[in-house]
ChimeraX commands (.cxc) that place a marker at each C-alpha (Angstrom):
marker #1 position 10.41,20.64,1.97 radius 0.5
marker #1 position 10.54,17.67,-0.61 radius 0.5
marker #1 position 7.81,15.38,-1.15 radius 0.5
marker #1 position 7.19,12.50,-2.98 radius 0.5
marker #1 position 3.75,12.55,-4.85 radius 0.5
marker #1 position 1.56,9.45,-3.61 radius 0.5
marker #1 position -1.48,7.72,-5.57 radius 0.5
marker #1 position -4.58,10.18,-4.27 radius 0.5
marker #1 position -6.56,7.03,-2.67 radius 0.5
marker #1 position -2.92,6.44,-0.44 radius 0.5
marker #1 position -2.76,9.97,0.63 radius 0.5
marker #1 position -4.71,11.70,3.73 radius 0.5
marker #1 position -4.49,14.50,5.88 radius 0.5
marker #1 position -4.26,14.17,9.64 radius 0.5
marker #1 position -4.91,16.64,12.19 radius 0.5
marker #1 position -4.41,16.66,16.48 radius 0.5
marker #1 position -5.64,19.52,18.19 radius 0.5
marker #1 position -6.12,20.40,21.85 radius 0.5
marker #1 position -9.12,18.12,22.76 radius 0.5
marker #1 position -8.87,15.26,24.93 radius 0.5
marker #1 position -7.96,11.75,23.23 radius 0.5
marker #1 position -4.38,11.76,21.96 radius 0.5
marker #1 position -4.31,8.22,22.09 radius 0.5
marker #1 position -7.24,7.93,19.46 radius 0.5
marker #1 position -4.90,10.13,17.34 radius 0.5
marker #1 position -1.55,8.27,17.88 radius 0.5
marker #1 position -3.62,4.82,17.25 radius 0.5
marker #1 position -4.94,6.32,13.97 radius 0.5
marker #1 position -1.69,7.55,12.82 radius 0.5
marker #1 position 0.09,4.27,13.38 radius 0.5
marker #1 position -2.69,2.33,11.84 radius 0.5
marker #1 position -2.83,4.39,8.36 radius 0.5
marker #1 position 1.24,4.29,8.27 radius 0.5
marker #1 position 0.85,0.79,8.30 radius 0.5
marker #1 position -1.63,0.59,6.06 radius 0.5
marker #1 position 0.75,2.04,3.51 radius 0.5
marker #1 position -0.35,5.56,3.49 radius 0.5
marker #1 position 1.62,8.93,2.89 radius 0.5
marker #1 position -0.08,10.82,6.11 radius 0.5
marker #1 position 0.59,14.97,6.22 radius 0.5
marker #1 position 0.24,15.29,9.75 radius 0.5
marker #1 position -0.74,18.58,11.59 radius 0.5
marker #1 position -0.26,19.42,15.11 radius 0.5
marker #1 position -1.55,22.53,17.30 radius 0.5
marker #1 position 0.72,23.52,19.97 radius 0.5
marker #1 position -2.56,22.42,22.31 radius 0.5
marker #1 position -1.76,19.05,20.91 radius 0.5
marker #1 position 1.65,18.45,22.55 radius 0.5
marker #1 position 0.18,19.76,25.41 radius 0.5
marker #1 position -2.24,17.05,25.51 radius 0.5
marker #1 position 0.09,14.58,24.20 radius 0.5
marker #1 position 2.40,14.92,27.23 radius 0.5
marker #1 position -0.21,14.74,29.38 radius 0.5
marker #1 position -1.76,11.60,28.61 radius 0.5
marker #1 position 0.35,10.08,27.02 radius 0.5
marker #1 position 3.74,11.22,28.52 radius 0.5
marker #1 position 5.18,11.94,24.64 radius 0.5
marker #1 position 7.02,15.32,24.50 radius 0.5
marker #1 position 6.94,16.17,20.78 radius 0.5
marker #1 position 9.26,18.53,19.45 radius 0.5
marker #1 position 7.91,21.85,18.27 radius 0.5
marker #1 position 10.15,21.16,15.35 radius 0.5
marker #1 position 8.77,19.28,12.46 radius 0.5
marker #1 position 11.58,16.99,11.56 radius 0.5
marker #1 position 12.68,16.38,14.83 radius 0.5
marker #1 position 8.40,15.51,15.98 radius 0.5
marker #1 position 8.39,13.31,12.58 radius 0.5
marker #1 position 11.53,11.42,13.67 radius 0.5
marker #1 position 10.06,11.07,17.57 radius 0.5
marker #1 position 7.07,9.47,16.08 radius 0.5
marker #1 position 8.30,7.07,13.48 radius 0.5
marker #1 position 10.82,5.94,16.10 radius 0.5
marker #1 position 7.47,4.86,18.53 radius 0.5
marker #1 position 6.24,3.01,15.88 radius 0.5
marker #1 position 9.08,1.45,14.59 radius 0.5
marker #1 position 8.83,-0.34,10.94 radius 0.5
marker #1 position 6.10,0.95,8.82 radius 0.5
marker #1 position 5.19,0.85,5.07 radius 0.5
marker #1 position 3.66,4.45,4.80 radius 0.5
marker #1 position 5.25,8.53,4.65 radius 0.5
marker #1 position 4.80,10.89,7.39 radius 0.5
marker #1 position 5.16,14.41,6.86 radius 0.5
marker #1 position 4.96,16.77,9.97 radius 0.5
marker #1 position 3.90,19.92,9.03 radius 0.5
marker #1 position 4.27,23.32,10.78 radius 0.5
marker #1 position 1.24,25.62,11.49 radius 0.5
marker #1 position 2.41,28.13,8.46 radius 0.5
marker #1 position 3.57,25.93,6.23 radius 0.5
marker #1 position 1.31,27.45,3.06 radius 0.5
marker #1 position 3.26,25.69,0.28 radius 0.5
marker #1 position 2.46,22.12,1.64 radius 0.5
marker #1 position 0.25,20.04,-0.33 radius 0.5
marker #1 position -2.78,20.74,2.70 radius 0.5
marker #1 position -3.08,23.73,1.62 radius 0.5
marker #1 position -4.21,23.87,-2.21 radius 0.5
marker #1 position -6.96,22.60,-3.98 radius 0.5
marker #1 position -4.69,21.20,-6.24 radius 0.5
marker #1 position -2.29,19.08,-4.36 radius 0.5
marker #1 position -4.39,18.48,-1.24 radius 0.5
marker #1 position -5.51,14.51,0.06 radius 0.5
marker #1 position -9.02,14.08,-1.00 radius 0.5
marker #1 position -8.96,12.86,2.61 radius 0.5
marker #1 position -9.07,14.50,6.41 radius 0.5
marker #1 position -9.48,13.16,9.52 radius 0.5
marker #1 position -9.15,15.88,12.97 radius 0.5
marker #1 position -8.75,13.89,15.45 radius 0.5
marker #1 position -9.16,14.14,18.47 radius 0.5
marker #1 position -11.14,17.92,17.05 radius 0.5
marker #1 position -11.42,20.30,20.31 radius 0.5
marker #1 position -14.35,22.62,19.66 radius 0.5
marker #1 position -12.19,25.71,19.36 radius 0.5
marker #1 position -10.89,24.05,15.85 radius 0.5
marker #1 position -15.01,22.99,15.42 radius 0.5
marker #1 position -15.62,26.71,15.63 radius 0.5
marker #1 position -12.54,27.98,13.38 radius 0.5
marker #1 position -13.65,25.25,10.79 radius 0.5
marker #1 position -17.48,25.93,10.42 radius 0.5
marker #1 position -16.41,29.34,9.92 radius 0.5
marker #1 position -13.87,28.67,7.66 radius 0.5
marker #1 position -11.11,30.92,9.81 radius 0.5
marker #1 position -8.41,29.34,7.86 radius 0.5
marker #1 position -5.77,31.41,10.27 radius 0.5
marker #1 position -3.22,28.40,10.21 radius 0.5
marker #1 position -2.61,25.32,7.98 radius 0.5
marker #1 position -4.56,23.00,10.39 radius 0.5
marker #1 position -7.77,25.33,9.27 radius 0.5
marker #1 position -6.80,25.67,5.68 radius 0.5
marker #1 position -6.45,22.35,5.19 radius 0.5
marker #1 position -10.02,21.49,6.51 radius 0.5
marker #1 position -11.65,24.22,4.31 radius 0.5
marker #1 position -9.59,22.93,1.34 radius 0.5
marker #1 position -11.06,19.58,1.68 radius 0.5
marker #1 position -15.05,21.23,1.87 radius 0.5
marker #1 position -14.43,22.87,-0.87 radius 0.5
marker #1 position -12.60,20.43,-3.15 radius 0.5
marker #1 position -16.29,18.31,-1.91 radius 0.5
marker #1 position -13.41,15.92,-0.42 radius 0.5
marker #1 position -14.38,13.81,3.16 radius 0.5
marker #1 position -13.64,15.75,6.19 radius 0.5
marker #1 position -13.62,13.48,9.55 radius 0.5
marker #1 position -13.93,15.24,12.52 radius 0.5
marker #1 position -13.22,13.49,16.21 radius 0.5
marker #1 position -14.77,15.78,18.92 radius 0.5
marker #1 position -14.18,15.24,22.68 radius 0.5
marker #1 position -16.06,16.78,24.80 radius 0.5
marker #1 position -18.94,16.82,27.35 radius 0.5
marker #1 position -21.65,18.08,27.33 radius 0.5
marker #1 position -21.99,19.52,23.85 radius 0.5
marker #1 position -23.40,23.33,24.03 radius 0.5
marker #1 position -25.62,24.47,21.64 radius 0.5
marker #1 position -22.90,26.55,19.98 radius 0.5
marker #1 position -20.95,23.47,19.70 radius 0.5
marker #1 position -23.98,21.52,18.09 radius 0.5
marker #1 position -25.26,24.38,16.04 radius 0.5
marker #1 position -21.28,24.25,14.19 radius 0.5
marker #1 position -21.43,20.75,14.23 radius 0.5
marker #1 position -24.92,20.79,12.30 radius 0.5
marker #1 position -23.86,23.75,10.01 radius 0.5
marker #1 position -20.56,21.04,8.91 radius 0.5
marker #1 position -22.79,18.03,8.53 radius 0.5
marker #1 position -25.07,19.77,6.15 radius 0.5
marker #1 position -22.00,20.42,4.12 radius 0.5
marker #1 position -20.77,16.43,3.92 radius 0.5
marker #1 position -18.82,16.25,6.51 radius 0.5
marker #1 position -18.76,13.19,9.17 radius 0.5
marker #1 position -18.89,14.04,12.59 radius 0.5
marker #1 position -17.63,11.28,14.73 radius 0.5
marker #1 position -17.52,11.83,18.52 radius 0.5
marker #1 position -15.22,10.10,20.66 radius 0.5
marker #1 position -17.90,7.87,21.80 radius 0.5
marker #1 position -16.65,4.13,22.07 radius 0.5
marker #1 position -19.14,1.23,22.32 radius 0.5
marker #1 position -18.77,-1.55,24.94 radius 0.5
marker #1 position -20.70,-4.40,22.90 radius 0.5
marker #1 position -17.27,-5.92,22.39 radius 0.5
marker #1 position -16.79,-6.17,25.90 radius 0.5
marker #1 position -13.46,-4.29,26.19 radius 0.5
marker #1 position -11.16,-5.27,28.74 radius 0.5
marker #1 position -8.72,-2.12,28.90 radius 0.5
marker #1 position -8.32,1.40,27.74 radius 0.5
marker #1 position -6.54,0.29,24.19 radius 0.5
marker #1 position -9.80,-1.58,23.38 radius 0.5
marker #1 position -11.75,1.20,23.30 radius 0.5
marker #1 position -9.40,3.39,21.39 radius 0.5
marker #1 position -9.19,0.46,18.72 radius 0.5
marker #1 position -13.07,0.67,18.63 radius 0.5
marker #1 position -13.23,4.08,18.04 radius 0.5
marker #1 position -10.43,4.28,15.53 radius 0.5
marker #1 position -11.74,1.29,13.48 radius 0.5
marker #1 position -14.52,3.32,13.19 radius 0.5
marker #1 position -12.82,5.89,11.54 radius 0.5
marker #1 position -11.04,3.63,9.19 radius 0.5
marker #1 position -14.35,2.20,7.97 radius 0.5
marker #1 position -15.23,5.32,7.12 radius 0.5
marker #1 position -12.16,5.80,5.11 radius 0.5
marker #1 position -12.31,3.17,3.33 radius 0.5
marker #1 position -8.92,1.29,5.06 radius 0.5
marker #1 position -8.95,-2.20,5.63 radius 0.5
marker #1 position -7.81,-3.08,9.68 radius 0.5
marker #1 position -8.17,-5.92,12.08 radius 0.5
marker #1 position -8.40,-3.86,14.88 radius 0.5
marker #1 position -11.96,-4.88,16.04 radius 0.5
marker #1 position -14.48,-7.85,15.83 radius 0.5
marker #1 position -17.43,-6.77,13.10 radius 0.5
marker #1 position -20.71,-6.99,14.19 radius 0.5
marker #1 position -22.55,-10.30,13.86 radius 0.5
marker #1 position -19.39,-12.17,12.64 radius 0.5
marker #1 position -17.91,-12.40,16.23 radius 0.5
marker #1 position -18.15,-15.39,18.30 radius 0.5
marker #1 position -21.45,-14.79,18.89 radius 0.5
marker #1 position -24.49,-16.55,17.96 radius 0.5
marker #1 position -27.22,-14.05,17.56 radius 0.5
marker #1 position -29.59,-17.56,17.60 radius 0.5
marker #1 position -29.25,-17.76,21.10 radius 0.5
marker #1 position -30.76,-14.05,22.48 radius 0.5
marker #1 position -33.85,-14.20,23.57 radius 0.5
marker #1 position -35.97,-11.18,21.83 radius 0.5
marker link #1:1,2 radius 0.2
marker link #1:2,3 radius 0.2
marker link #1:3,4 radius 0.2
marker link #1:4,5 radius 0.2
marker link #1:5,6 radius 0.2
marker link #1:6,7 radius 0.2
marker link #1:7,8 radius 0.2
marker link #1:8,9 radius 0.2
marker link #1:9,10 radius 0.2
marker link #1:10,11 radius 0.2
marker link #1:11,12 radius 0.2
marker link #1:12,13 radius 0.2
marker link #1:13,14 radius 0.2
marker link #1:14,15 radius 0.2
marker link #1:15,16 radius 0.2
marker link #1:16,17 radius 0.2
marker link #1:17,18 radius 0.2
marker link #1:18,19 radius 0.2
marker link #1:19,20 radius 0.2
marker link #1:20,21 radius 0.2
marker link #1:21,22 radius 0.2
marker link #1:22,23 radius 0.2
marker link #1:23,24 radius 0.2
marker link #1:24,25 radius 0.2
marker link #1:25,26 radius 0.2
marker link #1:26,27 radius 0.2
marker link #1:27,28 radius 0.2
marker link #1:28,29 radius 0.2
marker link #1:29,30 radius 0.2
marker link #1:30,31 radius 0.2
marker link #1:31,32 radius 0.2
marker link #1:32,33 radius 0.2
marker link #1:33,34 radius 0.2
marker link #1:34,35 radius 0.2
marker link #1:35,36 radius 0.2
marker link #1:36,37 radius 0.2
marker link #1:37,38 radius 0.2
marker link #1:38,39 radius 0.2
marker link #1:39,40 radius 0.2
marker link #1:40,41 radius 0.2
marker link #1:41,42 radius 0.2
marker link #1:42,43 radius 0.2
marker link #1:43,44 radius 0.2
marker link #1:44,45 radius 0.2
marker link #1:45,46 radius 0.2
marker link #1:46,47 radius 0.2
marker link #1:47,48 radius 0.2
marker link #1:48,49 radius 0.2
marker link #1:49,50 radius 0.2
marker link #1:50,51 radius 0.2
marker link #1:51,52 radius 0.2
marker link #1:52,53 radius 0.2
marker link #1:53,54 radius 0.2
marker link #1:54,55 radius 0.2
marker link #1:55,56 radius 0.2
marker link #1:56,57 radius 0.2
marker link #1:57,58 radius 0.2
marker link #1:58,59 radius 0.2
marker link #1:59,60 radius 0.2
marker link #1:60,61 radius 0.2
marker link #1:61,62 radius 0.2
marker link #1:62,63 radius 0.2
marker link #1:63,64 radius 0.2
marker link #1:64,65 radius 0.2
marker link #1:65,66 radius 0.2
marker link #1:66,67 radius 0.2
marker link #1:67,68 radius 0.2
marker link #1:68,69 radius 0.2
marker link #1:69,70 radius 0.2
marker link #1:70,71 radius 0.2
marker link #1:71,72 radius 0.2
marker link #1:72,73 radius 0.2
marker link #1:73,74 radius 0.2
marker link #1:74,75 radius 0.2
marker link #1:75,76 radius 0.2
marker link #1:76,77 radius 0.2
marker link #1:77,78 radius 0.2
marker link #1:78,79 radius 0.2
marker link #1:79,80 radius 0.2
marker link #1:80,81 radius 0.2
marker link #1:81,82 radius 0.2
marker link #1:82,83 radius 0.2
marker link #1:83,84 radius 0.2
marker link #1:84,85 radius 0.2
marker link #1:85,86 radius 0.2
marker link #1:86,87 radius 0.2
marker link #1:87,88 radius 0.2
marker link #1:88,89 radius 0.2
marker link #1:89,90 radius 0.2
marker link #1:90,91 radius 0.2
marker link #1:91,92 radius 0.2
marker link #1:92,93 radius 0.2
marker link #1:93,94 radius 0.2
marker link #1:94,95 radius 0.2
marker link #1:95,96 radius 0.2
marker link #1:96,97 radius 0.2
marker link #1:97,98 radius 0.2
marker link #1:98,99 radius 0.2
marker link #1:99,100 radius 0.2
marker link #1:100,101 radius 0.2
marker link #1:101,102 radius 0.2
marker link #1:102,103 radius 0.2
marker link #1:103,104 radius 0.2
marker link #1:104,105 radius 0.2
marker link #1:105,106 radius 0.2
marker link #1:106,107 radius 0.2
marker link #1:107,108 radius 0.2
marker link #1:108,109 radius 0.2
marker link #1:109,110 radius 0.2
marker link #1:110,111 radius 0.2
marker link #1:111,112 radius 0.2
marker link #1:112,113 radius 0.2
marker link #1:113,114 radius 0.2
marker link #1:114,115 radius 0.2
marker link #1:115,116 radius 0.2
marker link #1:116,117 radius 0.2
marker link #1:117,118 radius 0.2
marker link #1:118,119 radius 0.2
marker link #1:119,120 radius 0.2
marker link #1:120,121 radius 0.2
marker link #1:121,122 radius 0.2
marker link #1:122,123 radius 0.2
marker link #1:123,124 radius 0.2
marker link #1:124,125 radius 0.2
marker link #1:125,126 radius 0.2
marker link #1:126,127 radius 0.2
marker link #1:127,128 radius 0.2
marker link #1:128,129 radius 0.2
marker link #1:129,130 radius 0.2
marker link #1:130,131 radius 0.2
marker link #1:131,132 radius 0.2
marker link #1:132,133 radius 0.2
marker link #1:133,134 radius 0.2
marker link #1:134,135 radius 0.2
marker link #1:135,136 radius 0.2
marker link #1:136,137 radius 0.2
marker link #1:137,138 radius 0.2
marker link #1:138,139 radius 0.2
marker link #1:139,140 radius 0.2
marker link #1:140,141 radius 0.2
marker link #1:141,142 radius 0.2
marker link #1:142,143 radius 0.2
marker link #1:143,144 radius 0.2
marker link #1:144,145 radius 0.2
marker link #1:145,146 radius 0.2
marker link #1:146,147 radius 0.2
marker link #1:147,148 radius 0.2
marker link #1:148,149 radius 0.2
marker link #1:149,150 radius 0.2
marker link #1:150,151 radius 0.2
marker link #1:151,152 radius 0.2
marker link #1:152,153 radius 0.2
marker link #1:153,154 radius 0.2
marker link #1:154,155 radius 0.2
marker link #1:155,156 radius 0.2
marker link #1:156,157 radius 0.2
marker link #1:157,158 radius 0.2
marker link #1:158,159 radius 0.2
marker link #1:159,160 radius 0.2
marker link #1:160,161 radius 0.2
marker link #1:161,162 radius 0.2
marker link #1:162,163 radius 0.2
marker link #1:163,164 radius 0.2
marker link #1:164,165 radius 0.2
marker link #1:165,166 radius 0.2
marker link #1:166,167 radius 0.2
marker link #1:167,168 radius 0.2
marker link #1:168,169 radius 0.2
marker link #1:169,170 radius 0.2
marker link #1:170,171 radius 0.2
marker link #1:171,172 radius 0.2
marker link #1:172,173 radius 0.2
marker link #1:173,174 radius 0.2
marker link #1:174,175 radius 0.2
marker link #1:175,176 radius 0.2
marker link #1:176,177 radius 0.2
marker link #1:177,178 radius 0.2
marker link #1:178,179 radius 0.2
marker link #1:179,180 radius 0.2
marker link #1:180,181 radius 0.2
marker link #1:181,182 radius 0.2
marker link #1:182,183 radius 0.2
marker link #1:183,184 radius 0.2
marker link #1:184,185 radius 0.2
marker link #1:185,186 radius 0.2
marker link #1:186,187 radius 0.2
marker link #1:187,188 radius 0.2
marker link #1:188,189 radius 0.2
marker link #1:189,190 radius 0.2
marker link #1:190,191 radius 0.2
marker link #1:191,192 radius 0.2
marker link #1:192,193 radius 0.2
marker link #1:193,194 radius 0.2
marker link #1:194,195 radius 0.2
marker link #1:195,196 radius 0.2
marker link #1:196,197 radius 0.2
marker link #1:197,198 radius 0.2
marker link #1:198,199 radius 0.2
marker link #1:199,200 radius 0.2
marker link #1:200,201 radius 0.2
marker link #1:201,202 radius 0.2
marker link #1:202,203 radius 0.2
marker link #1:203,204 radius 0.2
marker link #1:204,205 radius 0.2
marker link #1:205,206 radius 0.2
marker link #1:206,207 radius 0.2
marker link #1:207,208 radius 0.2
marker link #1:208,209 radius 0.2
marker link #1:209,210 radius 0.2
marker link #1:210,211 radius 0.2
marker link #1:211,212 radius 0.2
marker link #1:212,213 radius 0.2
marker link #1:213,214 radius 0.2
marker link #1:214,215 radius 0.2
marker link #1:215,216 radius 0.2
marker link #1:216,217 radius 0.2
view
């Protein structure tokens, strides 16, 4: 595998994993490609599961032929993607010294919530997250599910004490949505403020049409 080295602040690791919400991972993978960035993208065989299922995409197993499915959906874009496989230990994920300072899981099932908290670290997906606690880099996670045990709060807990963001799939309706995309874009400009990319995908609070003179308090 050849790769072409990218500024560190234009480089991120990506993860899907078996958890509901493919489309909040699709959205967030088109929207950092177009913002330029070279994205090392990771994909658990739950993934494709999901990602046929709700979104009717069956992705290849193989890692060139999933990269080519996915830049051919999204047709011209300025950034690099790099599909990885699961054992892929000489990718740039999985060092301390080539890694993104940057990781985002989503969506994170809480299997992967569990392996991560405990730093597992049985496939790249894994090492890659526990490269980026230990290098004190930012770790996004996107979990999806309802309702939260304590198991799955007690890891969640354990991860934010160490730095890292945990960012439920939990869209707002303050924006008054009017279909499923909306709420997908709100949660995924979420994630982008947090990362520091610049998007249009969402109006920001208080500079939206309306005028916050006019509620009644």
């Amino acid at each position: 595998m050849s790769v072409t080295y990218h500024k560190a602040d234009k480089s991120i690791s990506l993860a899907w994993t078996g958890a509901s919400g493919a489309p909040y991972g699709l959205r967030l993978l088109e929207a950092l490609l177009r913002s330029d960035y070279q994205v090392f993208l990771m994909i658990s065989s739950a993934a494709r599961v999901v990602l046929a299922t709700e979104q009717g995409l069956q992705l290849s197993a193989n890692s060139d032929k999933a990269q080519a499915q996915l830049l051919a959906q999204f047709g011209d874009v300025a950034g690099e993607l790099i599909v990885l496989g699961k054992e892929e230990w000489f990718s740039p994920p999985a060092s301390g010294s080539a890694a993104p300072k940057q990781m985002v899981i989503c969506p994170c099932s809480t299997g992967t919530l569990a392996s991560v908290a405990t730093g597992m670290s049985n496939n790249l997906l894994e090492r890659a997250a526990d490269v980026v606690i230990k290098e004190r880099g930012q770790l996004i996670l996107v979990p999806r599910e309802t309702p939260f045990s304590a198991i799955h709060l007690e890891h969640m807990l354990s991860l934010s004490r160490l730095g890292v963001t945990i960012m439920p799939a939990a869209p707002g309706f303050y924006h008054n949505p009017k279909s499923v995309e909306d709420l997908v874009d709100f949660m995924v400009a979420r994630i982008l403020d947090h990362l520091g990319v610049d998007h249009a995908l969402t109006n920001r609070w208080g500079y939206d049409k309306h005028n916050t003179n006019d509620i009644d308090y």
